[in-house]
KEFILO-234482 format. One line per field, with one value per residue: residue number from 0; residue in three letters; x, y, z of N, C-alpha, C in turn. Coordinates in nm, 3 decimals, decimal comma, padded with zeros to 5 digits. Atoms other than C-alpha are relative to their C-alpha. Layout:
# KEFILO-234482
minu	NUM:...
votor	Ala:...
n.px	X:...
n.py	Y:...
n.pz	Z:...
ca.px	X:...
ca.py	Y:...
ca.pz	Z:...
c.px	X:...
c.py	Y:...
c.pz	Z:...
This chain:
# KEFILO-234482
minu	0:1:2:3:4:5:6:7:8:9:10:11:12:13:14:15:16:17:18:19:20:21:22:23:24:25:26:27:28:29:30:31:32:33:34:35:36:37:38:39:40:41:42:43:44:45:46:47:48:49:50:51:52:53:54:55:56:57:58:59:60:61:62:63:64:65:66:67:68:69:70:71:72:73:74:75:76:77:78:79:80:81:82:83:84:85:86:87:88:89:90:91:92:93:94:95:96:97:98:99:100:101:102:103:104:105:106:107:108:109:110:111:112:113:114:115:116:117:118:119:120:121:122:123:124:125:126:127:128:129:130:131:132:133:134:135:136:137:138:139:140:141:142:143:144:145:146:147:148:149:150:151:152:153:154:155:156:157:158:159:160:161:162:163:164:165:166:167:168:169:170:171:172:173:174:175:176:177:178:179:180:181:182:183:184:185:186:187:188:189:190:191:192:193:194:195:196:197:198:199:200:201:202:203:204:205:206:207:208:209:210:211:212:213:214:215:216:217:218:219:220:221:222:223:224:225:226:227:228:229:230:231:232:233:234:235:236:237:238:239:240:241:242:243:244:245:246:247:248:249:250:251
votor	Unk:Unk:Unk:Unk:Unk:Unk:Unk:Unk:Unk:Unk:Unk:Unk:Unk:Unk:Unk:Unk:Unk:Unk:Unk:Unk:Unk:Unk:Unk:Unk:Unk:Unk:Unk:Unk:Unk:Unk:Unk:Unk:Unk:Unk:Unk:Unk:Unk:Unk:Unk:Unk:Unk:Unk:Unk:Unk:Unk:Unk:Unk:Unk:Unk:Unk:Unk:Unk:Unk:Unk:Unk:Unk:Unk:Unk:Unk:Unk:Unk:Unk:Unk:Unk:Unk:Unk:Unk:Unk:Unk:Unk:Unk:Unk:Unk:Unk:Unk:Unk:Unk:Unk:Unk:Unk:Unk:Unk:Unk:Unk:Unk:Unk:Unk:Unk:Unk:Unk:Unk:Unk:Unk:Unk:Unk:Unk:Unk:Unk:Unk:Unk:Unk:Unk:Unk:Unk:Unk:Unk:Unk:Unk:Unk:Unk:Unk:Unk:Unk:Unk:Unk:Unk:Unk:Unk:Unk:Unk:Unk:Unk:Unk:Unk:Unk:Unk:Unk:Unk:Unk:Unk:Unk:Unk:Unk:Unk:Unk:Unk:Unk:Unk:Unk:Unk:Unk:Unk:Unk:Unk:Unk:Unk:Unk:Unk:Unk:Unk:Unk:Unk:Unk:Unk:Unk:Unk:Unk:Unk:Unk:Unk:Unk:Unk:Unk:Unk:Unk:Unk:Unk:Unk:Unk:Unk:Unk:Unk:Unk:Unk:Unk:Unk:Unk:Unk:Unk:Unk:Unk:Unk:Unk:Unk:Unk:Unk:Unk:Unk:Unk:Unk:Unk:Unk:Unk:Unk:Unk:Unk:Unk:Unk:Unk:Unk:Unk:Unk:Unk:Unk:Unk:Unk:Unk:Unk:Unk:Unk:Unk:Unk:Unk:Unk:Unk:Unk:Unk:Unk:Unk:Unk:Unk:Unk:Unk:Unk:Unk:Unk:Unk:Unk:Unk:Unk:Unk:Unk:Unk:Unk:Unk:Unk:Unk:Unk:Unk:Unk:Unk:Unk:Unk:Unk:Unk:Unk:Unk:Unk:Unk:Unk:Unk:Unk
n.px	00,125:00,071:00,123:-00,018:00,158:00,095:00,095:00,026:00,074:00,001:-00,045:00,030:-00,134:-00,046:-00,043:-00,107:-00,119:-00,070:-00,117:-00,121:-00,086:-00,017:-00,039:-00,151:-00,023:00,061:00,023:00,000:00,122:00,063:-00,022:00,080:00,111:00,043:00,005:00,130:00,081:00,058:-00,011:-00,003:-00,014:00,131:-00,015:-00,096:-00,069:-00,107:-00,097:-00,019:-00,100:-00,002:-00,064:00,156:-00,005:00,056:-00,040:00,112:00,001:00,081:00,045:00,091:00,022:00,009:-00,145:-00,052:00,097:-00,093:-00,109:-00,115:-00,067:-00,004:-00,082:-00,141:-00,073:-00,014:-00,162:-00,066:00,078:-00,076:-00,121:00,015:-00,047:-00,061:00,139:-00,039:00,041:00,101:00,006:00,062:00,004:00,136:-00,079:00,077:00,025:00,042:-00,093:-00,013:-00,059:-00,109:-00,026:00,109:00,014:-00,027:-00,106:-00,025:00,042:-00,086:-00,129:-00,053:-00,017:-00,119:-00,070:00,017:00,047:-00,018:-00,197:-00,110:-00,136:-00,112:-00,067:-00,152:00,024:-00,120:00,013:-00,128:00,029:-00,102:00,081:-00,034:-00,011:-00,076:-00,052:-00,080:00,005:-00,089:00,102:-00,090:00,101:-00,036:00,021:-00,003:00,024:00,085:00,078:00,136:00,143:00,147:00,093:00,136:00,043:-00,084:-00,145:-00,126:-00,108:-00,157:-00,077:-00,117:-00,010:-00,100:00,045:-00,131:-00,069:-00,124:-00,039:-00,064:-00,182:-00,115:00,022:00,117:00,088:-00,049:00,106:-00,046:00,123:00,084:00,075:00,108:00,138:00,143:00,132:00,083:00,103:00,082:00,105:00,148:00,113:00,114:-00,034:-00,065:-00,111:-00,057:-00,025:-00,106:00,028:-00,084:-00,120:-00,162:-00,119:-00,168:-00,126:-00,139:-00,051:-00,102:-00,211:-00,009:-00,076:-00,042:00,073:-00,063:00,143:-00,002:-00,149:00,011:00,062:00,105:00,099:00,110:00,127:00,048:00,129:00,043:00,184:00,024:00,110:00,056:-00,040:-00,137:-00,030:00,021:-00,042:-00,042:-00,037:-00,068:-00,170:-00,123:-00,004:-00,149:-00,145:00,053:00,138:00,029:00,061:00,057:00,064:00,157:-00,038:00,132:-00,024:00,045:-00,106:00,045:-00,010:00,001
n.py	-00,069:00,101:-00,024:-00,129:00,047:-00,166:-00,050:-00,141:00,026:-00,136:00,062:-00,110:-00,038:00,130:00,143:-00,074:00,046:00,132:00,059:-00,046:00,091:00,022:-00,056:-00,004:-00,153:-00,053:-00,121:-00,027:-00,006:-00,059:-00,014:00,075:-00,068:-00,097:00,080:00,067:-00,100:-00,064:00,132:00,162:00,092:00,013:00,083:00,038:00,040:00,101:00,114:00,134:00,086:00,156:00,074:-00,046:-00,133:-00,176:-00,100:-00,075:-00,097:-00,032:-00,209:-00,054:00,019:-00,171:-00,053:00,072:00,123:00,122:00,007:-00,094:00,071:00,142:-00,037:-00,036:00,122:00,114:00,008:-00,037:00,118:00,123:00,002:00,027:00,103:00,051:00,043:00,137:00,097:00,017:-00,060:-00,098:-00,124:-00,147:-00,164:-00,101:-00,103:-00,115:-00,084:-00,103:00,018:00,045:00,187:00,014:-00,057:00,078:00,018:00,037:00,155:00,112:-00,029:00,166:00,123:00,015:00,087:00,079:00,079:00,045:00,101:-00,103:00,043:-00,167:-00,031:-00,113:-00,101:-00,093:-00,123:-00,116:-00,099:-00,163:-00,174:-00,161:-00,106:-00,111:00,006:-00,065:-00,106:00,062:00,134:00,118:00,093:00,111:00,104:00,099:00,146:-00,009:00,118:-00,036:00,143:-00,001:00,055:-00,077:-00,107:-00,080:00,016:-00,061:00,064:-00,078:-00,084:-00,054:-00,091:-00,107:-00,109:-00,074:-00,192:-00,034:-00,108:-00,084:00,060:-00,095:00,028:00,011:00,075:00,222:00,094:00,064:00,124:-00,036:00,131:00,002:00,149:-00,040:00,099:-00,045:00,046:-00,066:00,033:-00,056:-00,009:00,092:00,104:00,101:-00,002:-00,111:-00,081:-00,110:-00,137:-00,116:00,019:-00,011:00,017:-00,087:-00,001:00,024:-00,012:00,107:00,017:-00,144:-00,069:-00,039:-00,083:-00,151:-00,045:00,068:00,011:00,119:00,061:-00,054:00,106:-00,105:00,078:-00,043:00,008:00,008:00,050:00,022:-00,001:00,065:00,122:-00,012:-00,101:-00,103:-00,074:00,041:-00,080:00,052:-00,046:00,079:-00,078:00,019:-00,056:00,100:-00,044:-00,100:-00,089:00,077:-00,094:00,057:00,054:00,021:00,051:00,045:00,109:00,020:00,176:00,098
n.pz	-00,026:00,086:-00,012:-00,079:-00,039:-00,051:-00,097:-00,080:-00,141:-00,085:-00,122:-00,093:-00,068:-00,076:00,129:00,055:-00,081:00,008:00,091:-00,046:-00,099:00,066:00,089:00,008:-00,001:-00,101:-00,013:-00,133:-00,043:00,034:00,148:00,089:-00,049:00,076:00,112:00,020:-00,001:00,138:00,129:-00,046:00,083:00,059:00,093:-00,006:00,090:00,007:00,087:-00,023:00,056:00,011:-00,099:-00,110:-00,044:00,069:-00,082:-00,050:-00,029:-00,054:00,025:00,057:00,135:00,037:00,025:00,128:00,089:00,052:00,224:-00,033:-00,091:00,092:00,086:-00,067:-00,075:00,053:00,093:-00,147:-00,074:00,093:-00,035:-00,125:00,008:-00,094:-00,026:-00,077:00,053:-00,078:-00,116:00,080:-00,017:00,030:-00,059:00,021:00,092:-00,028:00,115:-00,053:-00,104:00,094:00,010:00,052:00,119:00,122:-00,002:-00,092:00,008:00,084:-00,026:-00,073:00,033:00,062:-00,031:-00,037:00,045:00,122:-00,059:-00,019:-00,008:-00,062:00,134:-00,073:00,084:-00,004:00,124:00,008:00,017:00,024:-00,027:-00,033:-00,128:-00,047:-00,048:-00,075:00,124:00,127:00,103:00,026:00,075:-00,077:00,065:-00,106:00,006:-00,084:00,005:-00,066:-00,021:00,022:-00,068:00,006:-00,053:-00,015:00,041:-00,026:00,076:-00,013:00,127:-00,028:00,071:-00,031:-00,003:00,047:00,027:00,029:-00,054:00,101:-00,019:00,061:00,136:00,077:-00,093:-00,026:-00,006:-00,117:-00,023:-00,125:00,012:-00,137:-00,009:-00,014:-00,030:00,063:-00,044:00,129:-00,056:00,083:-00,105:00,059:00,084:00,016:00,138:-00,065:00,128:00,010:-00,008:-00,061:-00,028:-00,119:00,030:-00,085:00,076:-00,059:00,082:-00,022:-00,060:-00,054:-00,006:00,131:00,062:00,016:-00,051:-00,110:-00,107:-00,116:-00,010:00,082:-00,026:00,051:00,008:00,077:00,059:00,136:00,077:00,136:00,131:00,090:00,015:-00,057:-00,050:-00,129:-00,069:-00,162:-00,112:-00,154:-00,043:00,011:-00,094:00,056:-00,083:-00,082:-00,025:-00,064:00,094:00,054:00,081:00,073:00,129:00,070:00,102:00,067:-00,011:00,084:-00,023:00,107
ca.px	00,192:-00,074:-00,393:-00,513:-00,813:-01,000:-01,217:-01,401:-01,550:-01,613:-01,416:-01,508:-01,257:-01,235:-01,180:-00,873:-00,713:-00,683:-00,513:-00,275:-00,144:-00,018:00,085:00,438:00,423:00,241:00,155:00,223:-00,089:-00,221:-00,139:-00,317:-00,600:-00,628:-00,573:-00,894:-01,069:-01,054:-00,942:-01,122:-01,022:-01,263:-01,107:-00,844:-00,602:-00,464:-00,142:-00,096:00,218:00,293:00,471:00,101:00,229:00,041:00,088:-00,228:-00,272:-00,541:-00,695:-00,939:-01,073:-01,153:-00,726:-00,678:-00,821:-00,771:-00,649:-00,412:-00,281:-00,278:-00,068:00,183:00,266:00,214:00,600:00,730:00,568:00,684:01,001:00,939:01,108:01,222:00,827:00,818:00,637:00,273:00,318:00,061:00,182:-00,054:00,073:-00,158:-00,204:-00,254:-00,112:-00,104:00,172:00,537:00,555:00,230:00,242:00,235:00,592:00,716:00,549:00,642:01,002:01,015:00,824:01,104:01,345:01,237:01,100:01,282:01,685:01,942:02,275:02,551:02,757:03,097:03,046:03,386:03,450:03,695:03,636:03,791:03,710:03,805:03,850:03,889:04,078:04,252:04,188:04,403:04,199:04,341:04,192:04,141:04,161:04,114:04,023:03,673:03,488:03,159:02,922:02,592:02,358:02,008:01,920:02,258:02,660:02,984:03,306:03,652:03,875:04,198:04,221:04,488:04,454:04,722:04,867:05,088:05,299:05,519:05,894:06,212:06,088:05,739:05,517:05,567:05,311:05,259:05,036:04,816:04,716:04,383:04,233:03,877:03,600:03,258:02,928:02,630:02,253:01,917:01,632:01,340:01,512:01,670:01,927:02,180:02,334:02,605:02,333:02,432:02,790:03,000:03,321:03,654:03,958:04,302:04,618:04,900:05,227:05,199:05,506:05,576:05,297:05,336:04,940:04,937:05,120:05,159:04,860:04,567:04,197:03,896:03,544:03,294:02,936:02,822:02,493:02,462:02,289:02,310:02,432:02,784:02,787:02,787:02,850:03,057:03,112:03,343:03,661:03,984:04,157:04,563:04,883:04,786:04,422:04,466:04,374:04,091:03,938:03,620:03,640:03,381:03,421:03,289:03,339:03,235:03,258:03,336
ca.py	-01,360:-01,520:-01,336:-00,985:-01,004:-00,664:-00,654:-00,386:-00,364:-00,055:-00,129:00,059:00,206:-00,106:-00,340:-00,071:-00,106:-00,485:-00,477:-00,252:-00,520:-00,635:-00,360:-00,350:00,066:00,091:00,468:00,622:00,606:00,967:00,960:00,617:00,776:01,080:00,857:00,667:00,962:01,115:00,841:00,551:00,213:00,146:-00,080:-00,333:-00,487:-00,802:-00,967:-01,291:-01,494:-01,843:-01,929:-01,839:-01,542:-01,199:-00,902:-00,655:-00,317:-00,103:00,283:00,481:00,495:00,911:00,871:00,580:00,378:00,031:00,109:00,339:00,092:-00,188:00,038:00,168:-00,145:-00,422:-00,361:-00,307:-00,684:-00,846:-00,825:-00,910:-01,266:-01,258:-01,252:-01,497:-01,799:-01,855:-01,527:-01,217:-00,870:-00,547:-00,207:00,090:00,363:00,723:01,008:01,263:01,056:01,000:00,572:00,554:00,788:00,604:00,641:00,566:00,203:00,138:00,240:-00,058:-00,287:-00,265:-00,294:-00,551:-00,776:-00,746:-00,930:-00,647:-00,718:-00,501:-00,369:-00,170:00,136:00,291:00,604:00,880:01,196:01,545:01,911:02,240:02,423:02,753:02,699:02,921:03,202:02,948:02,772:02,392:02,123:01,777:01,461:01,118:00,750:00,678:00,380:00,332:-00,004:-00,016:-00,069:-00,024:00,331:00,454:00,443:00,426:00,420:00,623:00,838:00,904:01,258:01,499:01,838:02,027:02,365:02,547:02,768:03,017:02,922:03,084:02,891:02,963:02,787:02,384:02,148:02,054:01,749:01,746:01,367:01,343:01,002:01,037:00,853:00,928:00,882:00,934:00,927:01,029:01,132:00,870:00,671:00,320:00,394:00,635:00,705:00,957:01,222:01,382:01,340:01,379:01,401:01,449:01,413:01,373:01,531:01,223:01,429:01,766:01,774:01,840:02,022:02,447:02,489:02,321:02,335:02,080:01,875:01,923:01,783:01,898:01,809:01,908:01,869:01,731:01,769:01,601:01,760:01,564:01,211:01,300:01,677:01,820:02,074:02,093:02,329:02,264:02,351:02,314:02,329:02,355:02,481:02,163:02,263:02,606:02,809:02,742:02,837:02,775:02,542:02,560:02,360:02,154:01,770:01,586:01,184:00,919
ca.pz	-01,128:-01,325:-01,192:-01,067:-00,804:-00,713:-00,421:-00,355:-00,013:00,219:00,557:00,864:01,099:01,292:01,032:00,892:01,263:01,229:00,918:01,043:01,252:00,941:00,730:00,617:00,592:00,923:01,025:01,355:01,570:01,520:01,140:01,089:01,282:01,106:00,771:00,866:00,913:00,564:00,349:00,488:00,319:00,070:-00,158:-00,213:-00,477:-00,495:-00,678:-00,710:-00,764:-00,926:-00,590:-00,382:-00,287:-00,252:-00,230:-00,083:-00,142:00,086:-00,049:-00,115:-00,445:-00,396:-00,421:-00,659:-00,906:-01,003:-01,421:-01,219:-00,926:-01,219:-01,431:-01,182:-00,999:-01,276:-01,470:-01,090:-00,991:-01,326:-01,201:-00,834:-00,855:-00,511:-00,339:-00,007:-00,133:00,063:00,237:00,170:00,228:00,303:00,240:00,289:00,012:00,134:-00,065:00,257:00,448:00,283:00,450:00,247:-00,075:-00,416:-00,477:-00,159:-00,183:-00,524:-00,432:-00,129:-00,339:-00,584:-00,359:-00,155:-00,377:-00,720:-00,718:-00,718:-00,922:-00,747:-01,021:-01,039:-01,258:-01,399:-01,587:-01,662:-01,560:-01,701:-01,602:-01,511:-01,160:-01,031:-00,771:-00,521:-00,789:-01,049:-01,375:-01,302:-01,544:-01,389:-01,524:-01,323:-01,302:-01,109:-00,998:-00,816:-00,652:-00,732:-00,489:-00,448:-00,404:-00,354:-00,499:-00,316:-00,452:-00,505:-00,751:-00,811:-00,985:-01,067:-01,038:-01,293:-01,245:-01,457:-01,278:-01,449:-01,507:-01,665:-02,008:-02,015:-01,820:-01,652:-01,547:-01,191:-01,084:-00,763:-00,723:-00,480:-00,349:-00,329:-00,129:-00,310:-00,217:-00,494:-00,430:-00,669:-00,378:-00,452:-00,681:-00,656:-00,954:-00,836:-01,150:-01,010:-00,965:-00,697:-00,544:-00,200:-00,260:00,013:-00,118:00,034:-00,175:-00,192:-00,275:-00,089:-00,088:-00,494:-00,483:-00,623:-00,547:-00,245:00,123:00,377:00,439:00,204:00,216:-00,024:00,001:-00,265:-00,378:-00,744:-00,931:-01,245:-01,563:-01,790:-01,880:-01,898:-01,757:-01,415:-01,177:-00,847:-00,552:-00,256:-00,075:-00,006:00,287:00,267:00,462:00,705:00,716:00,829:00,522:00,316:-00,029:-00,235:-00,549:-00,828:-01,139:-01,398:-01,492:-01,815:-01,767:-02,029
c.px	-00,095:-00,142:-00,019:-00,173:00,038:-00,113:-00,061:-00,095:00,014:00,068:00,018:00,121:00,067:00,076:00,147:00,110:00,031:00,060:00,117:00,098:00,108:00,060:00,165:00,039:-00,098:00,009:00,027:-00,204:-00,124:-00,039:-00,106:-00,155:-00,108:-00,012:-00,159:-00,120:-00,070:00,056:-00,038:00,036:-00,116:-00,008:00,134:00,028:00,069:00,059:00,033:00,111:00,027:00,051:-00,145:-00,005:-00,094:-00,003:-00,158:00,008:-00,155:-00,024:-00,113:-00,001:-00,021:00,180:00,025:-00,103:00,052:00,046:00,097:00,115:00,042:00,133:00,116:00,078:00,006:00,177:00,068:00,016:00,031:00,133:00,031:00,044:00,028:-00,117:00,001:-00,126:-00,088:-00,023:-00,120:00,044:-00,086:00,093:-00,115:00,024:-00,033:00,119:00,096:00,143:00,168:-00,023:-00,143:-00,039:00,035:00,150:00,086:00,003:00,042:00,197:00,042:-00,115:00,120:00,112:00,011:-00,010:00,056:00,174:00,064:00,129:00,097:00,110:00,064:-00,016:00,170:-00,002:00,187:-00,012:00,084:-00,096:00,107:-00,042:00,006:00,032:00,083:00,040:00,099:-00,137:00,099:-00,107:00,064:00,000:-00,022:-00,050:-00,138:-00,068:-00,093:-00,041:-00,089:-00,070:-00,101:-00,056:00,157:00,152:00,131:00,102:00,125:00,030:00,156:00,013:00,142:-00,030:00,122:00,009:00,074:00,016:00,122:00,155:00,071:-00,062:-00,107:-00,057:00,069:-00,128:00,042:-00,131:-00,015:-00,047:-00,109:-00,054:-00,097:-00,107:-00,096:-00,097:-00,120:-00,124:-00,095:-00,122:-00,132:00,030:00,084:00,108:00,058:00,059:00,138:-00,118:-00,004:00,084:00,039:00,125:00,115:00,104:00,136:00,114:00,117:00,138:-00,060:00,102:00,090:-00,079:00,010:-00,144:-00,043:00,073:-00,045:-00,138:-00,147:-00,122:-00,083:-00,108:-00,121:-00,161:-00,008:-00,134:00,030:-00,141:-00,041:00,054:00,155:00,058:-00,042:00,095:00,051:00,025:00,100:00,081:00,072:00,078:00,189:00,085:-00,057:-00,140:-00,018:-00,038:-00,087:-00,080:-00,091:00,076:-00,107:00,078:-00,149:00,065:-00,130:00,081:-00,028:-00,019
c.py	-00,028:00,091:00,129:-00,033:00,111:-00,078:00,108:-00,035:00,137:-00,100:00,121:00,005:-00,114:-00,131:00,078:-00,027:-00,134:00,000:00,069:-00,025:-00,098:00,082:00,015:00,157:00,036:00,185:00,030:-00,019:00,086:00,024:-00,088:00,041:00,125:-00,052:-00,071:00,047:00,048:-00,066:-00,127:-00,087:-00,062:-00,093:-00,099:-00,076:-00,103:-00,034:-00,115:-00,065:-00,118:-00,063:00,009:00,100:00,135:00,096:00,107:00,194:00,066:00,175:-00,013:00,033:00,188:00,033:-00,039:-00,101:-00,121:00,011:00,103:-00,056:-00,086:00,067:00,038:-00,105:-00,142:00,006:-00,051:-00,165:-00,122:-00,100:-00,074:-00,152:-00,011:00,038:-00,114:-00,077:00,022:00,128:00,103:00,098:00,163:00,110:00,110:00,114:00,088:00,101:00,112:-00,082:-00,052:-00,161:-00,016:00,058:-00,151:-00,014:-00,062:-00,122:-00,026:-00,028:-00,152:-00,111:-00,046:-00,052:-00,102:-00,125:-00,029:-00,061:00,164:-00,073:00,087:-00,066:00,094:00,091:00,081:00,092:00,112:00,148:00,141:00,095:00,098:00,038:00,120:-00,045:00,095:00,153:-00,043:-00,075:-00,121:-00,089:-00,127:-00,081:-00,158:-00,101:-00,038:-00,194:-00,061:-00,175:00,031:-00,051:00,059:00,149:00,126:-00,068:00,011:00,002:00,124:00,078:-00,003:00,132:00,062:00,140:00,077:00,157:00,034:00,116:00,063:-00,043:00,114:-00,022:00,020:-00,016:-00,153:-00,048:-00,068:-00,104:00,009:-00,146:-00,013:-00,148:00,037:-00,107:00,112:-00,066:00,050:-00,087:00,063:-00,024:-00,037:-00,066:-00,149:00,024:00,136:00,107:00,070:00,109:00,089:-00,089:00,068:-00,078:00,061:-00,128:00,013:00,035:-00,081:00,064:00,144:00,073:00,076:00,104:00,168:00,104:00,020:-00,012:-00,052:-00,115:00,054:-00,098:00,085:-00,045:00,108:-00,101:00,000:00,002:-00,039:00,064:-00,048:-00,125:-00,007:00,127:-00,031:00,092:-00,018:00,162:-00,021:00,118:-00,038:00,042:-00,042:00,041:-00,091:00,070:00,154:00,114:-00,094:00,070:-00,079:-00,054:-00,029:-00,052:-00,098:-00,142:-00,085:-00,198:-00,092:-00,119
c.pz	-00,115:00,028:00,064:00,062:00,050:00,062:00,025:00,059:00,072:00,186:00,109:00,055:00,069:-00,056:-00,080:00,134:-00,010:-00,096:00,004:00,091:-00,110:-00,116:00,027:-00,040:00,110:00,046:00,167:00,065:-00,047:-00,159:-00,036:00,032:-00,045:-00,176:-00,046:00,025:-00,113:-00,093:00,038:-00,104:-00,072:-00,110:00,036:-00,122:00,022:-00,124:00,053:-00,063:-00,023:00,154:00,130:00,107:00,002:00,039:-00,009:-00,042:00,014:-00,052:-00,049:-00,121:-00,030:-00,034:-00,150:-00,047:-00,040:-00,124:00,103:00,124:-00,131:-00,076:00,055:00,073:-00,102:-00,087:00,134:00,075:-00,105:00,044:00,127:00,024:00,156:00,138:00,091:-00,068:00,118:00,057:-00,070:00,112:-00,023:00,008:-00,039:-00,079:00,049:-00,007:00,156:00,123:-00,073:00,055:-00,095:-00,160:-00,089:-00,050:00,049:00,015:-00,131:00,008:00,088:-00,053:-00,097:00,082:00,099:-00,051:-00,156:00,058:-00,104:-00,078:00,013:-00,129:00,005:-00,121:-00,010:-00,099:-00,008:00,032:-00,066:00,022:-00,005:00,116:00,001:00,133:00,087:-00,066:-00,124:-00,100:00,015:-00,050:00,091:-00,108:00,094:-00,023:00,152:-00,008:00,155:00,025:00,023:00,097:00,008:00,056:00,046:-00,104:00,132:-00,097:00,042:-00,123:00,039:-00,085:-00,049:-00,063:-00,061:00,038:-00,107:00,014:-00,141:00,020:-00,114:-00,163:-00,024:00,133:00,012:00,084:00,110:00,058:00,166:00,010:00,122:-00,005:00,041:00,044:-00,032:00,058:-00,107:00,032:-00,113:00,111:-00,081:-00,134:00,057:-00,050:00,042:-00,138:00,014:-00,001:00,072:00,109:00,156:-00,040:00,138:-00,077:00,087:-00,111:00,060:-00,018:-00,004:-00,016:-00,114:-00,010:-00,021:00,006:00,124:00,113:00,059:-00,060:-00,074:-00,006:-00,095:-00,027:-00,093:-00,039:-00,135:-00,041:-00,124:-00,081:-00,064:00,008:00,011:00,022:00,151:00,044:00,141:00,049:00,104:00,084:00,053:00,091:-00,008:00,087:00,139:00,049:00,098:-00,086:-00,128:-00,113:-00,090:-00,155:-00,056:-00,107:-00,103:-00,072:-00,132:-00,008:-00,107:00,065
């Protein structure tokens, strides 16, 4: 991208439906209708790429300004390496419609247009449960693929007890496989900030927490970088009794 060309031109209603034969965030009918009502198109922004690519963007200037398009989309467009060669793309600007908000559009020019490297994220997690009215601390082995805008991946955990014995206390392991799912709403970069979790427990039958067939699905929010919080529950004696699980989980 070598050059920034600003147009500004006033474009009547008529001249806004033809380029909406062309927009790559097209509006429902009444939306673009009511759009070109009270935000007519009144300006436009071009980028330009070494390959003679460009990309268009259409708004009103009562929304946005060009030092404020220039500044939010030029880092976003550095990056943009993967831009069809010759082609020019229009996407319309208008704050009052989510396919159209400022976010929204820099979000799918990002991921459309920049190169993605999917990437396996592993960690360790440990916490603390309440559990079935028991405190059981976890510990476990996690690992996540990166993809644009979202995470999958797995766990293996174990969930300790210690029940009471003739000597004291003894130490009983709970092993859960875990498919995970992890998303950040209007982000690309998932991060792990917020989590679905179900869980499957592998030996039921050792287990002194646990009877028969056991499943437990739970909700994560992340706080911080390596805190969060969870909710779930847990469903046990082959899914016929079932009890709430809150905890806390601190990831290396």
């Amino acid at each position: 991208m070598k050059r920034l060309l600003l147009i500004a031109l006033f474009l009547c209603l008529s001249g806004s439906i033809g380029f909406a034969q062309e927009l790559q965030n097209k509006l429902p009918k009444n939306h673009q209708a009511w759009a070109d009502r009270s935000f007519p198109i009144t300006d436009t922004m071009a980028f330009d790429f070494p390959n003679e690519g460009k990309l268009l963007f259409l708004f009103n200037r009562e929304e946005f300004t060009p030092e404020m398009l220039e500044e939010e989309f030029r880092p976003l467009l550095e990056q943009a390496t993967q831009f069809p060669a010759f082609e020019t793309h229009v996407y319309r600007l208008c704050q009052n419609f989510s396919p159209t908000s400022l976010n929204r559009v820099k979000k799918d020019v990002e991921k459309k247009y920049s190169k993605w490297l999917t990437s396996i994220e592993l960690g360790f997690p440990v916490g603390l449960d309440f559990t079935a009215g028991k405190f059981t601390p976890e510990i476990g082995f996690q690992a996540a693929l990166s993809l644009p805008g979202f995470q999958i991946g797995g766990s293996i955990t174990n969930t300790v007890y210690f029940p009471e014995s003739e000597s004291g206390f003894s130490v009983n392991s709970n092993w859960f496989v875990n498919a995970e799912y992890h998303w950040k709403p209007g982000s690309l970069y998932a991060n792990q900030h917020q989590t679905i979790q179900v869980g499957y427990l592998l030996n039921n039958s050792n287990s002194q927490l646990f009877e028969g067939t056991t499943m437990r699905a739970t909700y994560k929010q992340t706080l911080s970088r390596h805190m969060s919080v969870q909710a779930g529950i847990v469903g046990t004696k082959n899914l016929t009794t079932f009890y709430p699980v809150v905890g806390f989980r601190i990831r290396f």
